[in-house]
Biopython code that builds the backbone (N, CA, C, O; Angstrom):
import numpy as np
from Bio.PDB.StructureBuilder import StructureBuilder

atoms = [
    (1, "UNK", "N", (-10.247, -15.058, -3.759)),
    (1, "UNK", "CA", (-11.229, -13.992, -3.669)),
    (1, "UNK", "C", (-12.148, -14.243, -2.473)),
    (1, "UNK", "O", (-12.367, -15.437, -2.270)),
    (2, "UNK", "N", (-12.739, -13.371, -1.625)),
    (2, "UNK", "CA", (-13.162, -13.446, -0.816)),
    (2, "UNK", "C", (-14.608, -13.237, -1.320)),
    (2, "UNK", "O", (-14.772, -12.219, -1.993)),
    (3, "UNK", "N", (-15.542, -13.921, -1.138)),
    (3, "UNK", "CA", (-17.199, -14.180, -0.940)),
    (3, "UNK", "C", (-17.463, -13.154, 0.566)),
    (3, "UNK", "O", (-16.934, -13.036, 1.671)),
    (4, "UNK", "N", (-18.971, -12.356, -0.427)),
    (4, "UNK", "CA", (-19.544, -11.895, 0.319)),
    (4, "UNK", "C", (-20.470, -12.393, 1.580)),
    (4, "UNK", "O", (-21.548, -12.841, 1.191)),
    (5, "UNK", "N", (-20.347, -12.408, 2.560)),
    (5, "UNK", "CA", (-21.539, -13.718, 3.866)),
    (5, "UNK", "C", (-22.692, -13.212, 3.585)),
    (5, "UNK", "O", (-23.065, -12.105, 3.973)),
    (6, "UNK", "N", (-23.320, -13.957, 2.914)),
    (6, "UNK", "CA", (-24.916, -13.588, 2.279)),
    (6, "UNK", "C", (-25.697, -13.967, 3.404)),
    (6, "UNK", "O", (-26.544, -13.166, 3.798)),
    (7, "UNK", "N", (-25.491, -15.530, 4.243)),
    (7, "UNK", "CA", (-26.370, -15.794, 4.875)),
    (7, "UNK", "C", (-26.580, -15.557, 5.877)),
    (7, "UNK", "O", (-25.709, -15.598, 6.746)),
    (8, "UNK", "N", (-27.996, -15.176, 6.139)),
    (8, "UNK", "CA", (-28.553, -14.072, 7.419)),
    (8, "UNK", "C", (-27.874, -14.417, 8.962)),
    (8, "UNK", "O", (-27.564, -13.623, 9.850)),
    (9, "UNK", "N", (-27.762, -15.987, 8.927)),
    (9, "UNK", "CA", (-27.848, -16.657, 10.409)),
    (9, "UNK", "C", (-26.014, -16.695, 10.224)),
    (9, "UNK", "O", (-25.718, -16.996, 11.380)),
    (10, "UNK", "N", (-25.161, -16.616, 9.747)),
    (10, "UNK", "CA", (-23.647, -16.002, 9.764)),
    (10, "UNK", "C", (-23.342, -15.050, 9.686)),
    (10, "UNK", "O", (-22.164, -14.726, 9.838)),
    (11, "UNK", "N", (-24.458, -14.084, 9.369)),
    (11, "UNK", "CA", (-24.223, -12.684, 9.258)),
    (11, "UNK", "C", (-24.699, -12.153, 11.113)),
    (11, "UNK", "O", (-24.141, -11.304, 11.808)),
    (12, "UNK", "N", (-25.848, -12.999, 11.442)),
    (12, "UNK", "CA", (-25.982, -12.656, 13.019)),
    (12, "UNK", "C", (-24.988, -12.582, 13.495)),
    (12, "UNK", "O", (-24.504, -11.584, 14.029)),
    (13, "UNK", "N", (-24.318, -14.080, 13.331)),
    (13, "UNK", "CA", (-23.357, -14.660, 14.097)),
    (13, "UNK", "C", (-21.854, -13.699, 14.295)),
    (13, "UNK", "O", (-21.031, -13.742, 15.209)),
    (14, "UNK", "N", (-21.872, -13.251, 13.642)),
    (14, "UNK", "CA", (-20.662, -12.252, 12.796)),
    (14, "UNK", "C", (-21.034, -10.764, 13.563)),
    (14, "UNK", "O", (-20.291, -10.165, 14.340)),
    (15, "UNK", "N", (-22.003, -10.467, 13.249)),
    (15, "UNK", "CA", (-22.767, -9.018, 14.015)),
    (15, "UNK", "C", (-22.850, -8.834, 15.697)),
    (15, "UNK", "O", (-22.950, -7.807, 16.369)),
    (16, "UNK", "N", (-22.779, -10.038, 16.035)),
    (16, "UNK", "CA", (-22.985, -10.634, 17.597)),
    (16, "UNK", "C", (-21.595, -10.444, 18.419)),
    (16, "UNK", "O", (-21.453, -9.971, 19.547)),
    (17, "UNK", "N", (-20.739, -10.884, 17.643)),
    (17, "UNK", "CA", (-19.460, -11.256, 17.918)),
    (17, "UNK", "C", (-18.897, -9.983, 18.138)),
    (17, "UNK", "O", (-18.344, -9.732, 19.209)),
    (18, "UNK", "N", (-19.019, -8.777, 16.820)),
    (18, "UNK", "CA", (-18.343, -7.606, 16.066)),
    (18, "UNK", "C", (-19.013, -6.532, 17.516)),
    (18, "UNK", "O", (-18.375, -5.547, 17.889)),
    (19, "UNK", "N", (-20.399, -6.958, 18.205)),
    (19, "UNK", "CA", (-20.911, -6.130, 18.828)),
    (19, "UNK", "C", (-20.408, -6.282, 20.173)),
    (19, "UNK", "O", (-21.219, -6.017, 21.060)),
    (20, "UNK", "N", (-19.144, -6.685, 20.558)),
    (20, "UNK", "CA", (-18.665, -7.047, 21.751)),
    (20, "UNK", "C", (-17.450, -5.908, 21.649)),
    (20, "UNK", "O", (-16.863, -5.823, 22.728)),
    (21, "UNK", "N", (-17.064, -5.251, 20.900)),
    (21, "UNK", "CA", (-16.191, -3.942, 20.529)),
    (21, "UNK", "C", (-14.919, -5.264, 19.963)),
    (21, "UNK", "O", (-14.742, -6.482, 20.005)),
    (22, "UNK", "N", (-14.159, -3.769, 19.358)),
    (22, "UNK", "CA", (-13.333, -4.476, 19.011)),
    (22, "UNK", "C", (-11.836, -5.475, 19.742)),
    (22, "UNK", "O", (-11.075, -6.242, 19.152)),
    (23, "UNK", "N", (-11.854, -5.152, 20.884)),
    (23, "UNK", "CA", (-10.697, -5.825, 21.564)),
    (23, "UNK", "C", (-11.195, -6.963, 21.824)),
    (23, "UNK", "O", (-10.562, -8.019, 21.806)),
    (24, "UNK", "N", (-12.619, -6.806, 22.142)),
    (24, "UNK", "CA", (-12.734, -8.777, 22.870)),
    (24, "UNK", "C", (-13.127, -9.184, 20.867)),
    (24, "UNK", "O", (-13.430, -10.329, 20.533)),
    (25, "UNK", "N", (-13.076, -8.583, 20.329)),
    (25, "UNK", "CA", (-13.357, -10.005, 19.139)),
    (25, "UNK", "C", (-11.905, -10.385, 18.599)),
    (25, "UNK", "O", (-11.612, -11.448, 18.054)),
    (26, "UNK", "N", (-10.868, -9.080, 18.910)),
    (26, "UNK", "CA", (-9.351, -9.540, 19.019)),
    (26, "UNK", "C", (-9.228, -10.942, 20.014)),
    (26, "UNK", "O", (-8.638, -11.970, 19.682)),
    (27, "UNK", "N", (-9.765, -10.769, 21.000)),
    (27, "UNK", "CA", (-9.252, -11.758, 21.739)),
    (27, "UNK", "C", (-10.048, -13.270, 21.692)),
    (27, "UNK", "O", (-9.556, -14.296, 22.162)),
    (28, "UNK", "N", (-11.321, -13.193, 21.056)),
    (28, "UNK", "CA", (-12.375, -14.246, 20.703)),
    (28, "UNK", "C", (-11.493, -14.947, 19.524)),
    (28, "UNK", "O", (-11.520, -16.163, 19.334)),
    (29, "UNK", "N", (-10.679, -14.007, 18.728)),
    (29, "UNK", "CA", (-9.974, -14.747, 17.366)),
    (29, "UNK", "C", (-9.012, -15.870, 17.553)),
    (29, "UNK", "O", (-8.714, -16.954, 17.054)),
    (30, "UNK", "N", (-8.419, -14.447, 19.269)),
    (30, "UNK", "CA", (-6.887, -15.182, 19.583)),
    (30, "UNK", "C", (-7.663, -16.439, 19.843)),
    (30, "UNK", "O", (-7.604, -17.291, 18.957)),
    (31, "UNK", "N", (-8.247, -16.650, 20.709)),
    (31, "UNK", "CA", (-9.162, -17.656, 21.660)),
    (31, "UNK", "C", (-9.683, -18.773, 20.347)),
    (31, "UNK", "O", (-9.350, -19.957, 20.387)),
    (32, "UNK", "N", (-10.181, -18.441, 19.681)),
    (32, "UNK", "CA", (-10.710, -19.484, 18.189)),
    (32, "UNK", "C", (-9.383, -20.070, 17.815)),
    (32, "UNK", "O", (-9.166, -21.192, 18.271)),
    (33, "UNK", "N", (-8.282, -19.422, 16.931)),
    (33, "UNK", "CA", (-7.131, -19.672, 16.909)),
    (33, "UNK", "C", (-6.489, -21.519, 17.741)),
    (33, "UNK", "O", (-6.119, -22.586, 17.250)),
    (34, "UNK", "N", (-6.694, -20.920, 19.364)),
    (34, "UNK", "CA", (-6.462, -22.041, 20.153)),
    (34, "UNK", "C", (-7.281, -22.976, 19.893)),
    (34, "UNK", "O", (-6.840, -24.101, 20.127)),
    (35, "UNK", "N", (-8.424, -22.910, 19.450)),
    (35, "UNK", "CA", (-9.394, -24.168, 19.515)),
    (35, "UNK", "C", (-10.377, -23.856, 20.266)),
    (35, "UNK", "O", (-11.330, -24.634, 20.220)),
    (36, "UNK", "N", (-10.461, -22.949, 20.962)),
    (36, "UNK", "CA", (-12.072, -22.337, 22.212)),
    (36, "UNK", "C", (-12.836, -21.289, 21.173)),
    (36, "UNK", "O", (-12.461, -20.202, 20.734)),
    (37, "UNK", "N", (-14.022, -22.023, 20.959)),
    (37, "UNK", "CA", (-14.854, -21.083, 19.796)),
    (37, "UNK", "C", (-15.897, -20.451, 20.806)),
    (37, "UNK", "O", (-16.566, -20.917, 21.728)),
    (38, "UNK", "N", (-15.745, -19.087, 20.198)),
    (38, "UNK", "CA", (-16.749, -17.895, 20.475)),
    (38, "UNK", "C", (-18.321, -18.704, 20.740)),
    (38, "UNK", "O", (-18.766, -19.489, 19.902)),
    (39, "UNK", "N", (-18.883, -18.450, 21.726)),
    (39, "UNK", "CA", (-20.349, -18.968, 22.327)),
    (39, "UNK", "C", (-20.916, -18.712, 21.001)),
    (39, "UNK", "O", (-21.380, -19.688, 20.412)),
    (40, "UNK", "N", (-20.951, -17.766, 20.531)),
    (40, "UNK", "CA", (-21.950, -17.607, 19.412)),
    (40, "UNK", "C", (-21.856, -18.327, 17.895)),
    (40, "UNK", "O", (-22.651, -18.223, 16.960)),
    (41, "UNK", "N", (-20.731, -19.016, 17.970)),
    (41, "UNK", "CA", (-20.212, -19.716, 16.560)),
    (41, "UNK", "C", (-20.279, -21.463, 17.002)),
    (41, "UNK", "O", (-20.047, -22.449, 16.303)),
    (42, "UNK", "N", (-20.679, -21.360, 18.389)),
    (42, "UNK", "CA", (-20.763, -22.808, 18.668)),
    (42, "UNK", "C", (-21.770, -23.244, 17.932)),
    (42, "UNK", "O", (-22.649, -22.471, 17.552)),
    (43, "UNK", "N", (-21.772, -25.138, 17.498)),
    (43, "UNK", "CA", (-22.598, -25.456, 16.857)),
    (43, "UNK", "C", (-22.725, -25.462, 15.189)),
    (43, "UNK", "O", (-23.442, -26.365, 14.760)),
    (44, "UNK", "N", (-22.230, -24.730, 14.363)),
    (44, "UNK", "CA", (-21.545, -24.483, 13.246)),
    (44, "UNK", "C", (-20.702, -25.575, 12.701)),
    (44, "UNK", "O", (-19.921, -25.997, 13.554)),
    (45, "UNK", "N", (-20.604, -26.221, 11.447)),
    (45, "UNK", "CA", (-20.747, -26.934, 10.703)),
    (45, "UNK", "C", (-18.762, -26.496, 10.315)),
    (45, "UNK", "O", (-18.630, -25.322, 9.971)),
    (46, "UNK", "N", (-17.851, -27.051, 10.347)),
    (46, "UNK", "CA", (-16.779, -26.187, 9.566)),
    (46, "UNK", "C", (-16.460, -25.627, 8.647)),
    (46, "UNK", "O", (-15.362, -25.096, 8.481)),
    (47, "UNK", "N", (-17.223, -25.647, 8.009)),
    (47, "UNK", "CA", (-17.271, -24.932, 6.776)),
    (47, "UNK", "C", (-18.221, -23.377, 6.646)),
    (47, "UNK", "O", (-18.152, -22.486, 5.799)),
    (48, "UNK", "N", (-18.977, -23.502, 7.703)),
    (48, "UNK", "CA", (-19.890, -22.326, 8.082)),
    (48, "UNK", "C", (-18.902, -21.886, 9.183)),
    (48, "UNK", "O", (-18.392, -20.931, 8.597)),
    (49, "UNK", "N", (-18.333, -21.934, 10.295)),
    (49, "UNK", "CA", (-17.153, -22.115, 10.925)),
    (49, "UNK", "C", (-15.957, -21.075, 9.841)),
    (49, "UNK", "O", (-15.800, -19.882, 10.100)),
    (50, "UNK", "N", (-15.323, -21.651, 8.840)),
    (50, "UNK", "CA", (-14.629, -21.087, 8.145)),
    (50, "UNK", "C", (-14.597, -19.778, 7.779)),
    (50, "UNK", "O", (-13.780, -18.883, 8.002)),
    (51, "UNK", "N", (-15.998, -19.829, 6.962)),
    (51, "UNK", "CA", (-16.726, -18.572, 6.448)),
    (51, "UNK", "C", (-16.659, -17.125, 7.627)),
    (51, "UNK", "O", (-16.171, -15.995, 7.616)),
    (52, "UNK", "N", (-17.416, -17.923, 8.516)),
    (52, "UNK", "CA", (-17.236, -16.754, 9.801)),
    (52, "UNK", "C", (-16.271, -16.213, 10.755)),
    (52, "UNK", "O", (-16.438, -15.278, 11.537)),
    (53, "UNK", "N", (-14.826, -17.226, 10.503)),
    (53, "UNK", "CA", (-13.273, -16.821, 10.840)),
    (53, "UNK", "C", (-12.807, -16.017, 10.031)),
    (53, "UNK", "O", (-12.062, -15.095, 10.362)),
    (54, "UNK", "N", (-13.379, -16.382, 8.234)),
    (54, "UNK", "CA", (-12.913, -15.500, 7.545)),
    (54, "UNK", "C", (-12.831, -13.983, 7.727)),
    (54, "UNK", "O", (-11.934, -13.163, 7.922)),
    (55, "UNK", "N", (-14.747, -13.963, 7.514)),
    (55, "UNK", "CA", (-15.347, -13.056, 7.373)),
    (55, "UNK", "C", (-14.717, -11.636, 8.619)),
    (55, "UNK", "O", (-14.401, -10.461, 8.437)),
    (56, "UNK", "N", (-14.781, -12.686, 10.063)),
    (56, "UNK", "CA", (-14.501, -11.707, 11.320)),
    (56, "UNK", "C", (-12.798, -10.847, 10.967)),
    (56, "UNK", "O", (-12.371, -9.716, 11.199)),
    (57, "UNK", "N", (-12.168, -12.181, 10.256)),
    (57, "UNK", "CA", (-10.709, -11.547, 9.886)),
    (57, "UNK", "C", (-10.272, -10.373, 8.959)),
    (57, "UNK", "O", (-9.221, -9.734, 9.011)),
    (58, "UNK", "N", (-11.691, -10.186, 7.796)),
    (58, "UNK", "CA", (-11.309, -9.240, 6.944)),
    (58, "UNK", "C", (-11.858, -8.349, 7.689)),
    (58, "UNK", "O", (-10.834, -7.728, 7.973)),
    (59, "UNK", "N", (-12.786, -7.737, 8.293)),
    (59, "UNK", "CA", (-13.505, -6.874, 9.258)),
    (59, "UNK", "C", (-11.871, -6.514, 10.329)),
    (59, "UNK", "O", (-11.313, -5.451, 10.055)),
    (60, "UNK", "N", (-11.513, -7.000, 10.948)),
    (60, "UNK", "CA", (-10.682, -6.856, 12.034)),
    (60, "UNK", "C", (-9.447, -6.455, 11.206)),
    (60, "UNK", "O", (-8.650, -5.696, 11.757)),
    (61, "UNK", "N", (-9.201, -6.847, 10.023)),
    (61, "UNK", "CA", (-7.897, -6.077, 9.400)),
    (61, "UNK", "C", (-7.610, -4.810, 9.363)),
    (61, "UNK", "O", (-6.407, -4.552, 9.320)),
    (62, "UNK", "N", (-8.466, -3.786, 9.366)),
    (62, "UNK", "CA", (-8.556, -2.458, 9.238)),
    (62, "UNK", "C", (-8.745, -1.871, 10.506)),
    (62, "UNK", "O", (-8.605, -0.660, 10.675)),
    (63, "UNK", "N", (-9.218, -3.069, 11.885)),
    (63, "UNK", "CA", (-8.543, -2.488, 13.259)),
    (63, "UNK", "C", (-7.506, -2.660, 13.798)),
    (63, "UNK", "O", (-7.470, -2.799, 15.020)),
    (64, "UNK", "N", (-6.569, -2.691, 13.158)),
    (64, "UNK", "CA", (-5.153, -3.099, 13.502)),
    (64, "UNK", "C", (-4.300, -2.593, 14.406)),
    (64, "UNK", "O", (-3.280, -3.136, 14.828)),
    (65, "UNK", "N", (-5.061, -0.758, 14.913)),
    (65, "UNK", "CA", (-4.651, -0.225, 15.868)),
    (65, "UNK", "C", (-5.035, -0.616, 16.882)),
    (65, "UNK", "O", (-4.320, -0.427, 17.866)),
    (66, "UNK", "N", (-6.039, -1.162, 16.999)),
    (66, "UNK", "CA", (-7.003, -1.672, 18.316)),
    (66, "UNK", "C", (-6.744, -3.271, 18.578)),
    (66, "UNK", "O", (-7.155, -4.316, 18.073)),
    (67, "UNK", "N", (-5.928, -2.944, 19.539)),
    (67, "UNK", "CA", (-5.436, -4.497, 19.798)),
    (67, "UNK", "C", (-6.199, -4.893, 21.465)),
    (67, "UNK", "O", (-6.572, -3.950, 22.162)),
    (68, "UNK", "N", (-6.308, -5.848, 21.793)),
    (68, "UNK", "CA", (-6.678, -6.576, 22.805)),
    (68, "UNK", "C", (-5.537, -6.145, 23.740)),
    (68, "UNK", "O", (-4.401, -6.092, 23.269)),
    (69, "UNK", "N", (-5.761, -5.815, 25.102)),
    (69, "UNK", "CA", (-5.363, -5.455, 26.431)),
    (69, "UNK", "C", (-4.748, -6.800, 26.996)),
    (69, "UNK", "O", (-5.322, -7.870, 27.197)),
    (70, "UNK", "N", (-3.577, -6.495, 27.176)),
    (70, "UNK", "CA", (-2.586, -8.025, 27.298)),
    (70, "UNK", "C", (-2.712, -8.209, 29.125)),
    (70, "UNK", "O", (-2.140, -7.573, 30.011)),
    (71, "UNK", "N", (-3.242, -8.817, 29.170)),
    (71, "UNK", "CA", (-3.738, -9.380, 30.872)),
    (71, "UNK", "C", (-3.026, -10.635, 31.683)),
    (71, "UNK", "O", (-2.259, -11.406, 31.106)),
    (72, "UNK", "N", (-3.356, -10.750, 33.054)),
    (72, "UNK", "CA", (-2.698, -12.052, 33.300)),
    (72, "UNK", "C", (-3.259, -13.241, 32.884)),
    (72, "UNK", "O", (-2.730, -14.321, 33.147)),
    (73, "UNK", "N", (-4.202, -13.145, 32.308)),
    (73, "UNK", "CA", (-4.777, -14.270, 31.443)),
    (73, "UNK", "C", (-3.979, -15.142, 30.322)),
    (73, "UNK", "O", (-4.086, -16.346, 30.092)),
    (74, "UNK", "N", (-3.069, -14.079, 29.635)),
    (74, "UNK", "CA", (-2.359, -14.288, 28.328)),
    (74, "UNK", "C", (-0.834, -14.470, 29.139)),
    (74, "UNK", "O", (0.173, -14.498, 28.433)),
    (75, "UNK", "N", (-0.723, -14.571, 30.385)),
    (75, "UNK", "CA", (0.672, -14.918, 30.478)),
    (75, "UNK", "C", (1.428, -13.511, 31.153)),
    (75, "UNK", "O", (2.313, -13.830, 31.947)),
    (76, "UNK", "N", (1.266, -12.149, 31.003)),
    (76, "UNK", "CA", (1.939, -11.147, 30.768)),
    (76, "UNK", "C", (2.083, -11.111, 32.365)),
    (76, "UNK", "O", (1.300, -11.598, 33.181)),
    (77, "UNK", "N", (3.199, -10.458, 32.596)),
    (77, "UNK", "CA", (3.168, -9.931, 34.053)),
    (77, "UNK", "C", (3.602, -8.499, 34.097)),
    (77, "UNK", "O", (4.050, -8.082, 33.029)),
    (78, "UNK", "N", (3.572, -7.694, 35.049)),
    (78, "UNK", "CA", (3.729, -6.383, 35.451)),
    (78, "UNK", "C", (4.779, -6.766, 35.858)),
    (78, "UNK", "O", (4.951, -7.838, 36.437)),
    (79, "UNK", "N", (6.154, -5.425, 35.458)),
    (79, "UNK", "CA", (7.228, -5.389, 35.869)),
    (79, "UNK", "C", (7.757, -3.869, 36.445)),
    (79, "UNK", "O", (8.893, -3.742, 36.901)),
]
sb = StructureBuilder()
sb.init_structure("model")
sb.init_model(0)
sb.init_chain("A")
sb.init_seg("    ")
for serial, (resi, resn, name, xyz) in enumerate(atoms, 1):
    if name == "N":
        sb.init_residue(resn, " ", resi, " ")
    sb.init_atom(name, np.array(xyz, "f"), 0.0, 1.0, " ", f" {name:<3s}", serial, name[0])
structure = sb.get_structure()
């Protein structure tokens, strides 16, 4: 079961992130995923860490159409 993020300073953290639209927090996830955490989740405890991977993941499930813009960053090339 998923817990509601009650606490204010993960709920910033979460609001901060969400306010970057939705493709860069697609790509902040991909980016967390690797091990490079979002500026705003730096500092976070792993378990507060957890909560706020969660939290960003159930939020981002229901943008599933809105995917992150595949760049030469990620490898992709123009053909």
């Amino acid at each position: 079961m998923v817990h509601p993020l009650t606490d204010p300073t993960l709920q910033g953290i979460v609001e901060a992130i969400c306010a970057k639209g939705c493709r860069q927090v697609w790509r902040d996830l991909a980016a967390w995923e690797r091990g490079e955490l979002p500026v705003e989740a730096r500092g976070l405890g792993d378990a507060d860490l957890a909560r706020v991977l969660a939290e960003l993941k159930a939020i981002m499930a229901v943008y599933d159409s809105c995917q992150p813009d595949i760049g030469p960053a990620e490898g992709s090339q123009a053909q």
